[in-house]
C-alpha positions as CSV (number, residue, x, y, z in Angstrom):
1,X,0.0,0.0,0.0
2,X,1.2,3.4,-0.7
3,X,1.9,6.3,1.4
4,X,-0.6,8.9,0.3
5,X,1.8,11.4,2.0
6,X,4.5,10.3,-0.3
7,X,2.8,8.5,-3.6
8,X,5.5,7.4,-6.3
9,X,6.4,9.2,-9.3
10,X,6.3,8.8,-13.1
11,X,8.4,10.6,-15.1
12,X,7.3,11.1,-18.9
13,X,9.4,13.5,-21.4
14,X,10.8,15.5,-18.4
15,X,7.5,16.0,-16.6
16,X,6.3,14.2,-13.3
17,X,3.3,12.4,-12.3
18,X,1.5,10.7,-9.3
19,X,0.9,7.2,-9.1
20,X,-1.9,5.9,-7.4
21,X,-1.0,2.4,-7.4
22,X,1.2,0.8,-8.7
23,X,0.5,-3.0,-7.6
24,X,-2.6,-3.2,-9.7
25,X,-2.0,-6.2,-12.0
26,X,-2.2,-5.5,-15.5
27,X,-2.6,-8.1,-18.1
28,X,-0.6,-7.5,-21.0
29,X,-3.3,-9.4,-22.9
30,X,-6.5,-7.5,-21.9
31,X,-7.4,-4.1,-22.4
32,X,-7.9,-2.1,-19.3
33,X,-9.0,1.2,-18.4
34,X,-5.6,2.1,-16.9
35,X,-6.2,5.7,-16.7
36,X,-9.5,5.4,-14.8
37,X,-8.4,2.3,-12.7
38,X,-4.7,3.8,-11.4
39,X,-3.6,7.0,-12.6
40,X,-4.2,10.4,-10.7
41,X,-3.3,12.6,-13.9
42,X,-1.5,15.3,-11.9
43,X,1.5,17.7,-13.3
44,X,3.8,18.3,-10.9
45,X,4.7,21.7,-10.7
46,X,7.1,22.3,-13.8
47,X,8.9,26.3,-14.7
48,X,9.0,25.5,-18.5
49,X,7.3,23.8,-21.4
50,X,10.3,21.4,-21.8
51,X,8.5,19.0,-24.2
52,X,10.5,17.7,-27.4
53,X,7.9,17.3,-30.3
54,X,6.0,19.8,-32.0
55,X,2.2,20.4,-32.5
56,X,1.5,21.3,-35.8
57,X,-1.4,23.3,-37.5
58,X,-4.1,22.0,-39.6
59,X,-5.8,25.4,-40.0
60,X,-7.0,28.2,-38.2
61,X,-8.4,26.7,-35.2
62,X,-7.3,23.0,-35.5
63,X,-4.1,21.4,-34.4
64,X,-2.6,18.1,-34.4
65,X,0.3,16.1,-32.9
66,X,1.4,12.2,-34.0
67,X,3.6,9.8,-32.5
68,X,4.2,5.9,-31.8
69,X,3.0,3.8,-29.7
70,X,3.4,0.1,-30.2
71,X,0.5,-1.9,-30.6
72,X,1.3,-3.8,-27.2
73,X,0.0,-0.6,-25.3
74,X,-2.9,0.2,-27.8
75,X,-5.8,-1.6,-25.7
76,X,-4.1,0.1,-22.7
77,X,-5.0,3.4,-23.7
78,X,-8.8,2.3,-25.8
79,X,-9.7,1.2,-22.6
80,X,-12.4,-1.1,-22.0
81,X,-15.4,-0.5,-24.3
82,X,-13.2,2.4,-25.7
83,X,-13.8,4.6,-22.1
84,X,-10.3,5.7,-21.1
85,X,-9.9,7.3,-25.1
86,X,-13.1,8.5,-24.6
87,X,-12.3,10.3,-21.1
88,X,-9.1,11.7,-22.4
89,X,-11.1,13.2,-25.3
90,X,-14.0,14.4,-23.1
91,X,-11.1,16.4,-20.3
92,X,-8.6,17.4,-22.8
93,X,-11.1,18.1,-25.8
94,X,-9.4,16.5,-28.3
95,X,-10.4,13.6,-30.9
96,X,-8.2,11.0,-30.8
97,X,-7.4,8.4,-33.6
98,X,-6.3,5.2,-32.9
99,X,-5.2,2.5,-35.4
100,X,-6.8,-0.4,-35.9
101,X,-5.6,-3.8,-35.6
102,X,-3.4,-4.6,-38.2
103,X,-3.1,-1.0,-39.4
104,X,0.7,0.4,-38.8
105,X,-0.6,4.1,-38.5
106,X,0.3,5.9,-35.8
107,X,-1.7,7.7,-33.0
108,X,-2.9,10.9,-34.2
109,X,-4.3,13.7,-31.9
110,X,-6.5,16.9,-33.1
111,X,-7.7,19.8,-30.9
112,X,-8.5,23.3,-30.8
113,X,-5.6,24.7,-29.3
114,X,-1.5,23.3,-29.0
115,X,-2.3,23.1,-24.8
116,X,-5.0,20.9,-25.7
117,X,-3.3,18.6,-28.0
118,X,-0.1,18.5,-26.0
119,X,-2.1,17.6,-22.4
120,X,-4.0,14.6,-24.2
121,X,-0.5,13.4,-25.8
122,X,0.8,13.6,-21.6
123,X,-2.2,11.5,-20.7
124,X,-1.9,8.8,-23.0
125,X,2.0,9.0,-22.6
126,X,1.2,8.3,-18.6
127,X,-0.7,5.0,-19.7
128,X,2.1,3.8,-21.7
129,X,4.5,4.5,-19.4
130,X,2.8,3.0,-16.7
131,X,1.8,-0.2,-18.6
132,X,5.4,-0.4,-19.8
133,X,7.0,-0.7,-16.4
134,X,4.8,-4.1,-15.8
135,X,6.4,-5.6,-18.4
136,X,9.6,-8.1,-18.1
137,X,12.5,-6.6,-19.4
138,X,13.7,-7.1,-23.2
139,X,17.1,-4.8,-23.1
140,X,19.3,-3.8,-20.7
141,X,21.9,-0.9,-20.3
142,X,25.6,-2.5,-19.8
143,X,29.0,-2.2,-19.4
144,X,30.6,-4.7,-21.2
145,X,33.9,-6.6,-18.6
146,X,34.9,-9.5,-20.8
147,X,38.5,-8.6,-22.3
148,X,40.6,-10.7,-23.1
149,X,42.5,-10.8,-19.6
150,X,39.6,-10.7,-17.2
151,X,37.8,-13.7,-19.1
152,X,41.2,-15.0,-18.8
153,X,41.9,-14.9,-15.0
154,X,37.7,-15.5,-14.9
155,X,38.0,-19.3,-16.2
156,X,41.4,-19.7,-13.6
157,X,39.1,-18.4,-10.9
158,X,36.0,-21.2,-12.0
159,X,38.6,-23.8,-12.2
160,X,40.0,-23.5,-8.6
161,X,36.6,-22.6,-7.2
162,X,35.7,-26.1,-8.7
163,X,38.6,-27.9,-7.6
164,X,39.0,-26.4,-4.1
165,X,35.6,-25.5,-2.5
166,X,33.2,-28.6,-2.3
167,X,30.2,-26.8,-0.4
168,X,26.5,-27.4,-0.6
169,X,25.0,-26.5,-4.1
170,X,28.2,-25.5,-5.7
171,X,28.7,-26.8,-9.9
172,X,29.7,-25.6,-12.9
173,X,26.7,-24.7,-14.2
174,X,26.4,-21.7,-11.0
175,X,28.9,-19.8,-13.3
176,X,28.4,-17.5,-16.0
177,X,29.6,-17.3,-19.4
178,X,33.0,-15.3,-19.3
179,X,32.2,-13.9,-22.7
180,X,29.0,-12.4,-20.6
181,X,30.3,-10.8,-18.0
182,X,29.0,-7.0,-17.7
183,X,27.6,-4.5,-15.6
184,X,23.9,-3.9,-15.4
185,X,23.2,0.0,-15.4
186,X,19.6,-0.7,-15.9
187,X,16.8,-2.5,-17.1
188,X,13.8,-1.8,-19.7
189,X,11.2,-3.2,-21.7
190,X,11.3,-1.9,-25.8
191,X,8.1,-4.0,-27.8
192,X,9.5,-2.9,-31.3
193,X,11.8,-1.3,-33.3
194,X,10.2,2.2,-33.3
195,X,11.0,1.8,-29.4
196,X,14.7,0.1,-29.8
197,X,15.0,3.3,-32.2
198,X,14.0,6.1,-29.5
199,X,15.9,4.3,-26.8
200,X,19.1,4.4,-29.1
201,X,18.9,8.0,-29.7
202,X,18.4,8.6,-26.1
203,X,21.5,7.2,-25.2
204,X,23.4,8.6,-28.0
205,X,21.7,12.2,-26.3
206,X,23.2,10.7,-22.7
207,X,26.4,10.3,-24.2
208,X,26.7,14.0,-24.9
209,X,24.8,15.5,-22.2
210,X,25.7,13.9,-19.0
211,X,28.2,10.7,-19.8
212,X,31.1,12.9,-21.7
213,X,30.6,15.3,-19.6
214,X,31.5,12.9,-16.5
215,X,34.3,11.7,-17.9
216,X,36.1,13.7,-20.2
217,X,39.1,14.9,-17.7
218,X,39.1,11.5,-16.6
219,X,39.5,9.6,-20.1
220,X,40.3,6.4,-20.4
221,X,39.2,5.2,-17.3
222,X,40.5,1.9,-15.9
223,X,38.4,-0.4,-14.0
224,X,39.2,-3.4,-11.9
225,X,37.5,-6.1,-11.0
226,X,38.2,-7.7,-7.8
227,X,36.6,-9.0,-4.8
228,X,33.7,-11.1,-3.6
229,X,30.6,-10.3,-2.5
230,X,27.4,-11.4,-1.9
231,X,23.2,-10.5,-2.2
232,X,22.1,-11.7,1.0
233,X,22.8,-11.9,4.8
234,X,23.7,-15.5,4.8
235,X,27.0,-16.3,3.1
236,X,26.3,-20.2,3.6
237,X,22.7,-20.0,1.8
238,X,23.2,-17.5,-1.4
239,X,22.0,-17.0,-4.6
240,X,24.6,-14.9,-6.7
241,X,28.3,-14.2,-5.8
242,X,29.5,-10.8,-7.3
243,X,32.8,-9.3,-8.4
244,X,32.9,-5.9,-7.2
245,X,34.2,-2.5,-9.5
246,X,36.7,-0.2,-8.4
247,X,38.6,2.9,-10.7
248,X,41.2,2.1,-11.2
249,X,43.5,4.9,-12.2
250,X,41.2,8.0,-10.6
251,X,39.0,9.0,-7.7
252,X,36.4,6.5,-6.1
253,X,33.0,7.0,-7.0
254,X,33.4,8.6,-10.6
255,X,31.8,5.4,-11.9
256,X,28.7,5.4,-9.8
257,X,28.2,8.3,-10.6
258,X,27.8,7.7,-14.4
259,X,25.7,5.0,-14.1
260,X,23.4,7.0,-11.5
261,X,23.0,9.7,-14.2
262,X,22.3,7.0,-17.0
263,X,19.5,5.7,-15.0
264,X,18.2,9.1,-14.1
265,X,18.2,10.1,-17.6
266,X,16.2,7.0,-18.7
267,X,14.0,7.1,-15.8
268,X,12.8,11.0,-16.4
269,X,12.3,9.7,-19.9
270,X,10.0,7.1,-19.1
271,X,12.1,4.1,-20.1
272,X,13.4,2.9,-17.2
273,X,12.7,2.3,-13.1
274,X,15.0,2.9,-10.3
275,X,15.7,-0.7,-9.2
276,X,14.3,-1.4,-6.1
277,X,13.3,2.1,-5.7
278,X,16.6,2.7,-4.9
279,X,18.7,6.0,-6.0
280,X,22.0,4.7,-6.3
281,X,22.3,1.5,-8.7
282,X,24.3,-1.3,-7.4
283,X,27.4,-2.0,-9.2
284,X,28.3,-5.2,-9.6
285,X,29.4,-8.4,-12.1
286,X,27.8,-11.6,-11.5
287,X,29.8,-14.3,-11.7
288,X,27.7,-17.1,-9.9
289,X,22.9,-17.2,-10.1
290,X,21.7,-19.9,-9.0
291,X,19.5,-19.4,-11.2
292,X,21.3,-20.4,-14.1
293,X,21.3,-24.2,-11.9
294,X,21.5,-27.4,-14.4
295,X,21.9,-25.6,-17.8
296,X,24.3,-26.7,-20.5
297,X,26.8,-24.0,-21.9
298,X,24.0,-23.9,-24.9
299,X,21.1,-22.7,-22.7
300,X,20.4,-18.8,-22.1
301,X,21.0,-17.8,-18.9
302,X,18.5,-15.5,-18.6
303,X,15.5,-17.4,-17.4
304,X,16.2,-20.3,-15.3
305,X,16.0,-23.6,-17.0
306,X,13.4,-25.0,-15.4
307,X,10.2,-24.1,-14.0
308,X,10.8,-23.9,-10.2
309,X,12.2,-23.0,-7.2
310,X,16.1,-21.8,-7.2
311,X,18.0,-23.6,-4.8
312,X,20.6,-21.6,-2.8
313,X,24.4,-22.6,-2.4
314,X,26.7,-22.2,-0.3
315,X,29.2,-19.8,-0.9
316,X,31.3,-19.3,2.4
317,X,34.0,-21.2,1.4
318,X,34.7,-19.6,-1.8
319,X,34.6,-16.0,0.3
320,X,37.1,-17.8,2.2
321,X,39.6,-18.5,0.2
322,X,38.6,-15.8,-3.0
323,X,37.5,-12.8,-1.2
324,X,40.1,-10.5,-2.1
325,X,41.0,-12.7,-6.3
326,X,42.1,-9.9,-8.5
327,X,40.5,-10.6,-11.9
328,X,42.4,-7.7,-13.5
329,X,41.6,-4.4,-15.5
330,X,39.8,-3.6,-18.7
331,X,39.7,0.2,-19.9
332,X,35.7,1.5,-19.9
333,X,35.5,2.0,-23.8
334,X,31.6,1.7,-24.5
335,X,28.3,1.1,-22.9
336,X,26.0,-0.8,-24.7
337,X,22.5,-1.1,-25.4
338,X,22.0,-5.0,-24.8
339,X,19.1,-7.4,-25.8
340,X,18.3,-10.0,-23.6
341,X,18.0,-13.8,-24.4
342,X,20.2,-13.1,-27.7
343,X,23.8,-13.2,-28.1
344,X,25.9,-12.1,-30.4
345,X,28.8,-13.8,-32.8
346,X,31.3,-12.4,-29.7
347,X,29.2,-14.4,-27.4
348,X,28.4,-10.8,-26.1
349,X,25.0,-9.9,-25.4
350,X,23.5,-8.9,-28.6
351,X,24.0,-5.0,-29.4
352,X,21.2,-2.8,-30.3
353,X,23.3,0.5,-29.9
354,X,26.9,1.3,-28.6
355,X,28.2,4.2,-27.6
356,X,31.9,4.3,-27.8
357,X,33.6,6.5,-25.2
358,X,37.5,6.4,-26.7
């Protein structure tokens, strides 16, 4: 339940909204009357008119805006028997035209006035938005950590693990794919290719606006990975052992705070949550999930490879005797927009955009 003194936030195309609630189950198969059901449709209080798309004139006293939306979020904002559309219509006193199934058009909005236009366009924005965070992820933000000598010293540390350490739940198939390992900045859910597309331009904007920025005096920047770590309280019943990050060559911190502003920027743009509501993303490589128990090196280790409960291990020993393994340094050269549950002829994660940083 949410505290009404302190209801959670949306951010859409720089602006801010209240959430009502957001543990309402949506099915991504049904069409729902979101906006009625779970949105208050509330601006917060905003100095300027910072949206980026125009509103364009039909004549004299008619104006219209069109954009996107993928067909996945189409019933979201129809609503049932067609009530949220006609709602937003009714407040906003617009006429909104939505395709029909099968048709590739794309949302058109008319009205009166640009304020008009522009506050039905927020509205159906909020229902996308909304619905989109329900959704499992498809792509992820990463830092890729797989050269040559970490993978390297990677495989050395699997082998002794294996070799030394005979605890509870401990095998092979615990580890992950040294061509995988990464850095997840963040998580988010892209339908189609019109949305693969905006999230690439975003992070070609982040690269200029807040990544360089960062980084520029501080170029290239070395990171290490070494030491263990783990997710819970209980080293003897865990799920995933992590390497952690450090800078290597600069002042502590300079990476987290990158990644914070990459998730920030993705977050106000209605792309991405904070993870665990928190503000400060947890950097981290995994190297051991229990959930990727009992798959061959063929499966993906991205769902677990059967249907049912993970089942913990015991990774106390290997904290023991590993806590401190250096697995070396790899320069931070590009962050990547990755796809889950596809890899690519690198056995990388496959690409949808890079952003090089040399």
């Amino acid at each position: 339940m949410n505290d009404i003194l302190r209801p959670d936030l949306l951010w859409i195309e720089g602006r801010c909204y209240r959430v009502n609630d957001p543990t309402t189950d949506i099915s991504f198969h049904q069409e729902h009357d979101l906006f009625e059901n779970e949105m208050i449709y509330e601006d917060m209080p905003q100095e300027d008119d910072d949206d980026d798309y125009e509103v364009e004139m039909v004549d004299s006293n008619r104006f219209y805006t069109t954009f996107h939306v993928s067909k996945h979020y189409l019933g979201h904002i129809i609503g049932k028997k067609g009530t949220t559309r006609m709602r937003i219509q009714r407040d906003t006193k617009t006429d909104i035209k939505i395709p029909k199934l099968g048709e590739t058009k794309d949302v058109t909005i008319y009205g009166s006035n640009v304020a008009s236009v522009k506050a039905a366009r927020r509205r159906i924005n909020v229902i996308v938005m909304s619905a989109r965070m329900k959704n499992h992820s498809t792509h992820f933000i990463s830092i890729p950590m797989n050269s040559p000598d970490i993978m390297k010293s990677f495989e050395s540390f699997k082998n002794s693990v294996l070799s030394e350490c005979q605890s509870r739940g401990l095998e092979e198939s615990l580890f992950i794919k040294a061509s995988k390992l990464h850095i997840t900045v963040g998580v988010m859910c892209l339908m189609d290719n019109e949305e693969r597309l905006l999230a690439s331009k975003y992070l070609t904007e982040a690269k200029e606006l807040i990544i360089m920025p960062i980084l520029k005096n501080y170029l290239p920047l070395r990171l290490r990975l070494k030491g263990l770590s783990y997710m819970n309280d209980d080293p003897k019943d865990v799920h995933v052992l992590y390497g952690t990050v450090e800078e290597d060559n600069v002042r502590d911190g300079l990476l987290q705070d990158v990644v914070d502003a990459i998730v920030e920027f993705f977050y106000k743009k209605g792309f991405m949550d904070k993870e665990f509501g928190r503000d400060h993303v947890k950097v981290h490589v995994t190297l051991l999930n229990s959930k990727y128990r009992g798959r061959s090196s063929r499966d993906d280790e991205d769902e677990p490879s059967i249907k049912q409960q993970r089942e913990s291990f015991d990774g106390s020993e290997v904290l023991k005797k590993f806590k401190d393994f250096d697995f070396g340094v790899i320069e931070l050269s590009s962050i990547h927009l990755s796809q889950r549950k596809s890899m690519g002829s690198d056995g990388f994660y496959q690409q949808t955009c890079v952003i090089n940083l040399n």
